[in-house]
C-alpha positions as CSV (number, residue, x, y, z in Angstrom):
1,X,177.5,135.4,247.8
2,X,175.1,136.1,249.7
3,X,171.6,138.6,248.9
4,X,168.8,140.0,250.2
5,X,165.0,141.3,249.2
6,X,164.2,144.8,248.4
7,X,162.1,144.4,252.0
8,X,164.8,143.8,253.9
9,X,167.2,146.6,251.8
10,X,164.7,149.1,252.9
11,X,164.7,148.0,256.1
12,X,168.4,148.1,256.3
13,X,169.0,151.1,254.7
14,X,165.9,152.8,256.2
15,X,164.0,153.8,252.7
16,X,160.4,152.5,251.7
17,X,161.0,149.1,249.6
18,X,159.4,150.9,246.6
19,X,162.4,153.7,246.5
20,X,164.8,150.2,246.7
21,X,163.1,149.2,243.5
22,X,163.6,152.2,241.4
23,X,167.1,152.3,242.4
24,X,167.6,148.8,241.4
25,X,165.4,149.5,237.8
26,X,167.5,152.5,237.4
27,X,171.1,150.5,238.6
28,X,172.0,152.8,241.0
29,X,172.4,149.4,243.5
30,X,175.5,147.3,242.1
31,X,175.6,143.7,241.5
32,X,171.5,144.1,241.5
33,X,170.2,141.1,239.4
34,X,166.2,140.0,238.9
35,X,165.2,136.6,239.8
36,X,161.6,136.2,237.7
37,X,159.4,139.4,239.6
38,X,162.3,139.6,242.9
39,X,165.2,142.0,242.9
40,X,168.1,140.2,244.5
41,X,170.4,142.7,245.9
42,X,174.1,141.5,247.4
43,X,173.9,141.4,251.6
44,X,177.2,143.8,251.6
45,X,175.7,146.3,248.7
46,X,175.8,150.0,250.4
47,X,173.0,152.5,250.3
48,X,173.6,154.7,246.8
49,X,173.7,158.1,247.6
50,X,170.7,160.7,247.8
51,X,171.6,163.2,245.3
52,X,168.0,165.0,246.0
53,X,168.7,165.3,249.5
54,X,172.7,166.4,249.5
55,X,171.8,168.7,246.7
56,X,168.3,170.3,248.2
57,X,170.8,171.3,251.7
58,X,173.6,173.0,249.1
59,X,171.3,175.4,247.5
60,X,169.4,175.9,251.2
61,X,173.3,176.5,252.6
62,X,173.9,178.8,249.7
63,X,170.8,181.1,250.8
64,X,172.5,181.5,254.7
């Protein structure tokens, strides 16, 4: 299997490589696994879902 850096996640995914870290500390990223101070993440891993975003447009839907 091949993996990639949290650089190259956030690249991918289009989210600052700091967010990609949290979400791998918190194992919202499966198959995530530390290599001494790197996050490897697996090449076909999807982007987890935003819940702060999905749930931020239901309440502003909810006020129309």
């Amino acid at each position: 299997m091949d993996y990639i850096t949290t650089k190259e996640a956030a690249d991918k995914w289009g989210l600052t490589e700091r967010r990609v870290q949290v979400l791998c500390r918190q194992g919202k990223i499966s198959g995530v696994f530390r290599l001494g101070w790197a996050w490897a993440i697996p090449k076909d891993a999807s982007r987890p879902e935003d819940r702060r975003r999905t749930r931020y447009r239901k309440i502003q839907e909810e006020q129309r």
